[in-house]
N, C-alpha and C positions, 0 to 999 in steps of 0.2 A: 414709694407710696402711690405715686401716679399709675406706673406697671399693675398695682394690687389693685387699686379702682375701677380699671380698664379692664384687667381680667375677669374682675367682679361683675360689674356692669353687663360683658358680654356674654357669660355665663349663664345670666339674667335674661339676656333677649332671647340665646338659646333656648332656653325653658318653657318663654313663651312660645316660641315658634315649635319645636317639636313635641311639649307635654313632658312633663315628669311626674309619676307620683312614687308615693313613699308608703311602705307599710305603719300603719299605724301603734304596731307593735311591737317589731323586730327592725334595724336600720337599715334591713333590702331598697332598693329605689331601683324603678322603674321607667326607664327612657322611653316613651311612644307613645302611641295612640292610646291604650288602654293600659292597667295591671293584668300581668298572669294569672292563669286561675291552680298555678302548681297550689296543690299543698304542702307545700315547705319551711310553712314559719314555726319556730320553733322558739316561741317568745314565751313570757309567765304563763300559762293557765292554756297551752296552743290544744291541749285535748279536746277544751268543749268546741272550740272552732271547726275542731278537727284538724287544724296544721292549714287553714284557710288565713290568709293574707287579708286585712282590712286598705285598702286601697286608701288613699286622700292626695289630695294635690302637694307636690312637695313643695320647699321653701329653696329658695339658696343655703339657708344654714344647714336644712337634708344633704347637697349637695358638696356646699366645701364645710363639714364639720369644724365647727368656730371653736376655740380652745384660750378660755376667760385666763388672763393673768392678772396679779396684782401690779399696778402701775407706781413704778418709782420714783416719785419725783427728782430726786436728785441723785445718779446711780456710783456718783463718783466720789460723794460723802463719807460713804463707808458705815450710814444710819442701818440698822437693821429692823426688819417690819416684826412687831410687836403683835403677837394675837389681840392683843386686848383692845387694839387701838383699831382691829381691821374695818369699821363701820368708818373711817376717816381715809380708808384708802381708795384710790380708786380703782376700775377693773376694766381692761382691753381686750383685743382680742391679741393672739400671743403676737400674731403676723404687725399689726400694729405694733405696739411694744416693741416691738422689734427694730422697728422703722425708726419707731421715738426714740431707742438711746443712743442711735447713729446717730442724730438729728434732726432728720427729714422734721419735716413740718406736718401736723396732723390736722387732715379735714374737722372741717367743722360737725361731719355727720357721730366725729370722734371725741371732740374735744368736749362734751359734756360729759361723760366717763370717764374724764380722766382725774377729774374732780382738784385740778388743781388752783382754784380757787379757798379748798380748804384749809388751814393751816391745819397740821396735826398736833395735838396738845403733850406735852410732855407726860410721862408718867405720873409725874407729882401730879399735874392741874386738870388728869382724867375726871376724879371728882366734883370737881369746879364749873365743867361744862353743863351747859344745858342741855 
């Protein structure tokens, strides 16, 4: 989890320091001073642009594509996640989740997604809740 903050973080300063931006309409991202002026995007509706790129300043999540899982509270239970119930579950990013069922310990930047604070209601007592 440490190694994943670290890379994260310095990814980050990267960014700052050399510029990144991202097309605003296809998931090209551009490393440097400016965006390209190719016209190569080839995103919904690229004809009226004419295949012109929308430039914006990218994020971290432009750069390491974050990929949301359902977080399992207890993965050893053998509980199975219930569609009906998903507004009670929590959601990670996979790389986390990952980290949590080894057991590492999850940052605090993590641990309000993970929503485990919530109890999940049984099937019977879905109706019951507020």
């Amino acid at each position: 989890m440490e190694a994943w903050e670290i890379m994260r973080t310095g990814a980050i300063q990267l960014m700052k320091t050399y510029g990144a931006q991202t097309c605003g309409y296809c998931p090209e991202l551009q490393v440097g001073p400016k965006g390209h002026r190719v016209r190569q995007c080839q995103a919904f509706k690229h004809q009226m642009r004419d295949g012109q790129h929308a430039w914006q300043e990218a994020t971290i999540d432009d750069l390491l594509s974050t990929v949301y899982v359902w977080h399992v509270q207890n993965p050893h239970a053998g509980d199975v996640l219930v569609d009906s119930m998903k507004r009670y579950y929590g959601k990670l990013p996979a790389v986390v989740e990952l980290f949590s069922q080894v057991g590492a310990q999850v940052g605090d930047d993590y641990y309000h997604m993970m929503r485990d604070d919530v109890v999940v209601p049984g099937l019977d007592e879905e109706k019951l809740v507020v």
